[in-house]
C-alpha positions as CSV (number, residue, x, y, z in Angstrom):
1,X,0.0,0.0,0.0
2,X,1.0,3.4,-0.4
3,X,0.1,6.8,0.6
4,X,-0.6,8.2,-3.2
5,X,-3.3,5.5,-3.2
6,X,-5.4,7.6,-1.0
7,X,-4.4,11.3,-2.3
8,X,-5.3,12.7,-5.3
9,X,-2.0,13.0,-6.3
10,X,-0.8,11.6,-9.2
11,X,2.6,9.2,-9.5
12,X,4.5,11.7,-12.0
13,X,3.0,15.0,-10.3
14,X,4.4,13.4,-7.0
15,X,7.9,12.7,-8.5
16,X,8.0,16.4,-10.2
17,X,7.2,18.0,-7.2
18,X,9.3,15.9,-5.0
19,X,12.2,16.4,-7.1
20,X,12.0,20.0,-6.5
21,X,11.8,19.5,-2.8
22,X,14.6,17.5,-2.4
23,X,16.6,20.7,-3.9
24,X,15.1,22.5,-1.2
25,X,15.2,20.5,1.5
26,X,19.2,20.8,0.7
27,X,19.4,24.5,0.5
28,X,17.6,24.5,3.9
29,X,20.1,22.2,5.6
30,X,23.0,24.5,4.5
31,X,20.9,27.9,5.3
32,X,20.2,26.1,8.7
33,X,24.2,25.5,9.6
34,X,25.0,28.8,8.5
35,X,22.5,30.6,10.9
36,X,24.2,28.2,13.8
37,X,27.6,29.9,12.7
38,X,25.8,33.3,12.7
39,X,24.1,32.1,16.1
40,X,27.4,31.0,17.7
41,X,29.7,33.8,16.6
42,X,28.3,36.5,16.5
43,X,29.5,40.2,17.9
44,X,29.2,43.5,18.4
45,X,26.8,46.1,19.8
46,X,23.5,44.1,18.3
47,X,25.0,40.7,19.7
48,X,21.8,40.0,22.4
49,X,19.3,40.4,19.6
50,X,20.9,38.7,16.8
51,X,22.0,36.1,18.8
52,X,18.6,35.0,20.0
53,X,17.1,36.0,16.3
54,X,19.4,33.7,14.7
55,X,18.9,31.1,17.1
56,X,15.0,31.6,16.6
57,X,15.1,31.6,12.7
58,X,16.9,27.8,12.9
59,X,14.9,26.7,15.2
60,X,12.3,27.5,12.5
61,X,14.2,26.4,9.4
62,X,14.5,23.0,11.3
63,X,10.9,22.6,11.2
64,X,10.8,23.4,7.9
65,X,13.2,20.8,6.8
66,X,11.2,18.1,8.6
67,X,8.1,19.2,7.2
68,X,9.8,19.0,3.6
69,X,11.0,15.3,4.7
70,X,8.2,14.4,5.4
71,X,5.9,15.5,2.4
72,X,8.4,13.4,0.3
73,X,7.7,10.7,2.0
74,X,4.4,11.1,2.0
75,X,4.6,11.9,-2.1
76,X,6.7,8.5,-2.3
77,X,9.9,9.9,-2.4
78,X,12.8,9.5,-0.2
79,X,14.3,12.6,1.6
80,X,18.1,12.6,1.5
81,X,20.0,13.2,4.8
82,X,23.4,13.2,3.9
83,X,25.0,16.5,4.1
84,X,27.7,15.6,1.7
85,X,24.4,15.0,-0.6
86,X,23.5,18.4,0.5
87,X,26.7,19.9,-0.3
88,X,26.3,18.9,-3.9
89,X,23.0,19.8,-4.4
90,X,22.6,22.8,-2.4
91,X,22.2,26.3,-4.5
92,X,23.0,27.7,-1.1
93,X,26.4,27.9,-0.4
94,X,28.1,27.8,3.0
95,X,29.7,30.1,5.1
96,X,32.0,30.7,7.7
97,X,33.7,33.1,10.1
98,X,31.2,35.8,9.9
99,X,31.0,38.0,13.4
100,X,29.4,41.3,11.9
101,X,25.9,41.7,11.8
102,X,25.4,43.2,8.9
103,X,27.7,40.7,7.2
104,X,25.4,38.2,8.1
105,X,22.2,39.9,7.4
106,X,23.2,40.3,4.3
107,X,24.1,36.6,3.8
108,X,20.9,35.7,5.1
109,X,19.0,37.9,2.7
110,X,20.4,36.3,-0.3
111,X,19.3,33.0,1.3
112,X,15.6,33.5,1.5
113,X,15.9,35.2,-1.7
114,X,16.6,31.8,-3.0
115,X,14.3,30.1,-1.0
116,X,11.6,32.0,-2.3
117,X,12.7,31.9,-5.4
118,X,12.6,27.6,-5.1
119,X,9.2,27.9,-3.1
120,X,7.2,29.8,-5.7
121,X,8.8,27.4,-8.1
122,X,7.8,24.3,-6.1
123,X,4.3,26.1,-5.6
124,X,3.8,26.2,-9.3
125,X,4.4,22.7,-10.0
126,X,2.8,21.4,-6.9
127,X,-0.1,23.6,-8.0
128,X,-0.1,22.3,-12.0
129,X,0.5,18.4,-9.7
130,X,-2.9,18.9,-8.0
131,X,-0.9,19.0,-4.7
132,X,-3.0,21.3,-2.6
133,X,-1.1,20.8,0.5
134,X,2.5,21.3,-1.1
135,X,0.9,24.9,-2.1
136,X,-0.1,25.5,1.4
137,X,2.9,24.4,2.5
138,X,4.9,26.8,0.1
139,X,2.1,29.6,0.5
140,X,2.9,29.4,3.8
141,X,6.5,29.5,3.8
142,X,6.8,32.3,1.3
143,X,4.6,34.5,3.7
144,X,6.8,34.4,6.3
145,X,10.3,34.7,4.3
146,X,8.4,38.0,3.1
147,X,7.7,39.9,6.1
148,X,11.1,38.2,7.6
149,X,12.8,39.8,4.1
150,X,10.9,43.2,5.5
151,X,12.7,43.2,8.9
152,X,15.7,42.5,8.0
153,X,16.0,45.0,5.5
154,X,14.6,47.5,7.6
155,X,17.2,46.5,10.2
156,X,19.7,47.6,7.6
157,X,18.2,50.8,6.8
């Protein structure tokens, strides 16, 4: 028995949008060890805030990557969970040895630029698939990258 027996998903709208996923799944792995970095070295006069911010946003983006894991398995597919794998696939690279704020604002910006960028992609596909809950997923996600886009900008201005 499977799972896509009982969803109205089909078999190749499953693998098209799971394929997608698995691409971000990896750049969420990476984005997640680079906000530990950020998290664990930070400095300077902002240090209490973005400490606990950074620490906030990958306790989020953990969540995130188990929710991805899971919807491939529930679309059939297998989710990956070897960083090495990651590595490869990742469009997110890593980064290291980043105390300034700014520095890593700015790093984290280009990040969920990215990750929006992959979301509305997956949305489309998983939209076209008849996946409803892969677009509420991604709905969701691109919703709160926005107004998290917002503040961090504004903390730059």
């Amino acid at each position: 028995m499977k799972t896509l027996d009982y969803i109205s998903v089909s078999s190749e709208g499953a693998n098209l949008v799971s394929n997608e996923l698995k691409q971000l799944l990896a750049d969420l792995q990476i984005f997640y060890t680079n906000l530990r970095g950020f998290h664990w070295n930070i400095k300077g006069n902002q240090f209490f805030q973005l400490h606990s911010k950074f620490e906030e946003m990958y306790d989020d983006i953990n969540e995130k990557a188990d929710e991805i894991a899971e919807r491939m398995l529930i679309l059939g597919a297998k989710p990956d969970n070897r960083f090495s794998e990651y590595l490869k696939t990742s469009k997110i690279k890593e980064v290291n040895d980043i105390t300034e704020g700014k520095e890593a604002i700015k790093s984290i910006l280009d990040s969920l630029k990215h990750l929006i960028s992959q979301e509305s992609k997956i949305l489309g596909i998983a939209s076209d698939a008849g996946d409803e809950s892969t677009v509420a997923i991604m709905s969701d996600y691109i919703k709160e990258q926005e107004k998290m886009v917002w503040m961090l900008t504004a903390t730059l201005s």
